[in-house]
C-alpha positions in Angstrom: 1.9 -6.9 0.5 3.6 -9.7 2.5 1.5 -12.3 1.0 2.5 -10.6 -2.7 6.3 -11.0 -1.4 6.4 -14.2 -1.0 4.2 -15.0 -3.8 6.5 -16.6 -7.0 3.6 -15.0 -9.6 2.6 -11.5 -8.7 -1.2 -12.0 -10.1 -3.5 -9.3 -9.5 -7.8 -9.4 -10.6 -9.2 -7.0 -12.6 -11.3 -5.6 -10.1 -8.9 -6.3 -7.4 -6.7 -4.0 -9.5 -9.7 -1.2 -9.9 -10.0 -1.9 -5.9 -6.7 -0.7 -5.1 -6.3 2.0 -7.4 -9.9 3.7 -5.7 -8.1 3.0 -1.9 -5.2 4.4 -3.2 -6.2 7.7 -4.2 -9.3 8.0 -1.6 -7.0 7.8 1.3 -4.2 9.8 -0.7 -6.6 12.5 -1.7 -8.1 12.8 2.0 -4.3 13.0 3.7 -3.7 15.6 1.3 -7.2 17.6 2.4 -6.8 16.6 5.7 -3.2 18.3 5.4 -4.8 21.8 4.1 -6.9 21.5 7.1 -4.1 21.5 9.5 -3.2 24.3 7.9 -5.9 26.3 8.4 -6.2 24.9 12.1 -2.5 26.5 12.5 -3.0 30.0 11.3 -6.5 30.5 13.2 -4.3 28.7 16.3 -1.8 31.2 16.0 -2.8 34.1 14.0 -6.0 34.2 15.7 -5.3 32.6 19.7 -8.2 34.2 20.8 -10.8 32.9 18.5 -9.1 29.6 17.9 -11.5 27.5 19.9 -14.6 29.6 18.8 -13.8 29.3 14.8 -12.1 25.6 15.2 -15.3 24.5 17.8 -15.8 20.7 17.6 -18.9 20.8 15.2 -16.5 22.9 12.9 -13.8 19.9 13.4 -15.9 17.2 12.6 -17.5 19.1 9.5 -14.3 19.8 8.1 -13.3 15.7 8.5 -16.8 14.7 6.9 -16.3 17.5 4.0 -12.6 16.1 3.2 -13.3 12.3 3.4 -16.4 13.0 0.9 -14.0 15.0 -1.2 -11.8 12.3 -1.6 -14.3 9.5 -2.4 -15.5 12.0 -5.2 -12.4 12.7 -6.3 -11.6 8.3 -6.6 -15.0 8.0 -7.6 -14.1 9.9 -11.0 -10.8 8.5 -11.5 -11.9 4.9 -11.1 -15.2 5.6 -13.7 -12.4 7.1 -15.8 -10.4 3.8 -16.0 -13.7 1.9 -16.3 -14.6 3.0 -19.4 -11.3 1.9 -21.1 -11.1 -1.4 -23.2 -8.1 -4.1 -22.3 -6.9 -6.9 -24.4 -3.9 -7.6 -23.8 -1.0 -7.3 -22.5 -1.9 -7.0 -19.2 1.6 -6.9 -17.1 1.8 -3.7 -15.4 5.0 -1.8 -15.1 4.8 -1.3 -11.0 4.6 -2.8 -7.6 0.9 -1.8 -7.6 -2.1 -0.5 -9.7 -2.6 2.9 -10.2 -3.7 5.0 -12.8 -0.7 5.9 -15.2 0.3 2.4 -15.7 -3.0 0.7 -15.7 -3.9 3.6 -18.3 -0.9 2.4 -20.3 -2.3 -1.3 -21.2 -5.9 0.4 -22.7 -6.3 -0.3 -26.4 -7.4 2.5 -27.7 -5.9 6.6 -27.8 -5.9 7.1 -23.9 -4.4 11.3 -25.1 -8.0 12.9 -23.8 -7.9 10.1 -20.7 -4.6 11.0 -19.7 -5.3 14.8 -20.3 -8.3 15.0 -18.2 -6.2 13.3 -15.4 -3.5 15.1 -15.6 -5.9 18.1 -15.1 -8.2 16.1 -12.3 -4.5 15.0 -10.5 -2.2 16.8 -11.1 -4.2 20.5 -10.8 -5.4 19.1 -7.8 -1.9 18.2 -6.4 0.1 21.5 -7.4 -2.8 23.8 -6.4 -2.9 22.4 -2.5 0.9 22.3 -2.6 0.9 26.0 -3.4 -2.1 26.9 -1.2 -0.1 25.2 1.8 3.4 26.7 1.0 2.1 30.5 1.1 0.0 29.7 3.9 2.8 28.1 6.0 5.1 31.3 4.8 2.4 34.1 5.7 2.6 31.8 9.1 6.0 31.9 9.7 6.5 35.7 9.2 3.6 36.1 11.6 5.3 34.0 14.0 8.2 35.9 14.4 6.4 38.7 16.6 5.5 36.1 19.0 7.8 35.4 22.5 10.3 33.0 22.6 8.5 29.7 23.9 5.1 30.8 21.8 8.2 31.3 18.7 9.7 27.8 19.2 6.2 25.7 20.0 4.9 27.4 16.8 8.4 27.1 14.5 8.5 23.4 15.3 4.7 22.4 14.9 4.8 24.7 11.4 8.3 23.2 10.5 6.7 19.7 10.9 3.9 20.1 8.8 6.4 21.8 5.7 8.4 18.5 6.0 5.7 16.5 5.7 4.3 18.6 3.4 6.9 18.2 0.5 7.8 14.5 1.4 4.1 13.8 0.4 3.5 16.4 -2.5 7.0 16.4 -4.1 6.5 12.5 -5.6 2.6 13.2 -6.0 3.3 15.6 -8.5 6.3 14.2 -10.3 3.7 11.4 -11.1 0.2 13.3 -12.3 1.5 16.5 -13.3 3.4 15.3 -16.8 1.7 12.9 -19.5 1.8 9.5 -18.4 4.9 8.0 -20.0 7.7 5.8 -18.7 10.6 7.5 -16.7 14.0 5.1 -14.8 12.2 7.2 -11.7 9.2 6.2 -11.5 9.4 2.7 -9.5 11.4 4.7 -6.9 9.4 7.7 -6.7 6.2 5.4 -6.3 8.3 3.1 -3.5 8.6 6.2 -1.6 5.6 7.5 -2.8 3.3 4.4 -0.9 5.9 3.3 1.7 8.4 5.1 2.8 6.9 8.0 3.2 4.0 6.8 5.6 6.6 4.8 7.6 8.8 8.3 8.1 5.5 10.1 8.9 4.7 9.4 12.3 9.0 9.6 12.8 8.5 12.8 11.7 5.8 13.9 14.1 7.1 12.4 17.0 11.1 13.5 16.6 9.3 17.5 16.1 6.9 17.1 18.5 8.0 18.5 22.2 5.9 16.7 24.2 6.8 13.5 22.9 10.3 14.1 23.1 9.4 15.2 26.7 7.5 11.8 27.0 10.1 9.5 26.1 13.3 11.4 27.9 11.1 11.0 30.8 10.2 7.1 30.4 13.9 6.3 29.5 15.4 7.6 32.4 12.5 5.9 34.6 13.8 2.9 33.3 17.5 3.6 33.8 16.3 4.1 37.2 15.0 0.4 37.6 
């Protein structure tokens, strides 16, 4: 990215381009699996204490890691053979800081209708399904939660109300882009800037600013140094 800053033509291969897009929406897809998982690691965790490390065991972990990571190079797998099949002559400028599918779909010459349909469907199903799936389970959570005592309450309101932020920073832009047919909107350079970079520079702000411990951490390294 710094070298494409500072570069007067922004010039981009074919299969560097097809490269990109695949990264793009293998590590995408697996955040967004790996996301559902956390999910499921918070109800058992606090709908089910005492089975938690019994049903989440380490084998179990490290399943659920391989399982996600394969589902998301499947998933690129059949979005990049997608794009592959599609002729381009010409013009080749695409319409965004980086290659992904709606715009590289755009410069095809041929009818791209039963392309764009079947990603929309692959996508943006995909997308709106696990955003759903992870609202009502963070909201059967939360009412759960609010039998619990008061330190067991807070630990569990902030870790939840963590993940719900992160949550709809991450799936709100993913499914303004691939739930709609692939046309132009003003939006859509700003939604994708967020989209790839702001959003996983405010992630780890986000964990560490709702995290207790951390906040512990740093009170307690801040005053050491006051100290000396």
């Amino acid at each position: 990215m710094l070298v494409d800053f500072f570069s007067e033509k922004k010039v981009i291969s074919y299969n560097c381009c097809i490269t990109q897009l695949f990264f793009l929406h293998f590590l995408g897809i697996g955040e967004m699996f790996l996301l559902v998982v956390m999910a499921c690691d918070c109800y058992i965790a606090i709908c089910r204490p005492l089975h938690s490390t019994i049903v989440m065991s380490p084998r179990v972990c490290y399943v659920l890691l391989l399982a996600l990571w394969l589902g998301g190079f499947a998933y690129s797998i059949v979005q990049v053979a997608l794009i592959l099949n599609l002729p381009f002559c010409g013009p080749n400028q695409l319409d965004n800081f980086f290659c992904d599918v709606p715009q590289v779909i755009k410069l095809a010459c041929t009818d791209t209708f039963v392309v764009e349909l079947l990603m929309v469907s692959n996508s943006g199903l995909l997308t709106l399904l696990c955003f759903l799936g992870l609202l009502a389970s963070y909201a059967v959570i939360l009412c759960r939660v609010k039998g619990h005592s008061s330190d067991g309450k807070s630990k569990a309101m902030s870790t939840c109300i963590t993940h719900i932020i992160i949550v709809f920073l991450m799936f709100g832009p993913a499914i303004f882009i691939y739930t709609r047919p692939f046309r132009a909107f003003p939006a859509d350079k700003v939604v994708s800037l967020f989209h790839t970079i702001i959003f996983p520079l405010l992630n780890p702000v986000i964990y560490t600013l709702r995290n207790q411990e951390v906040k512990a951490s740093m009170i307690k390294l801040l005053s050491q140094h006051r100290v000396f």
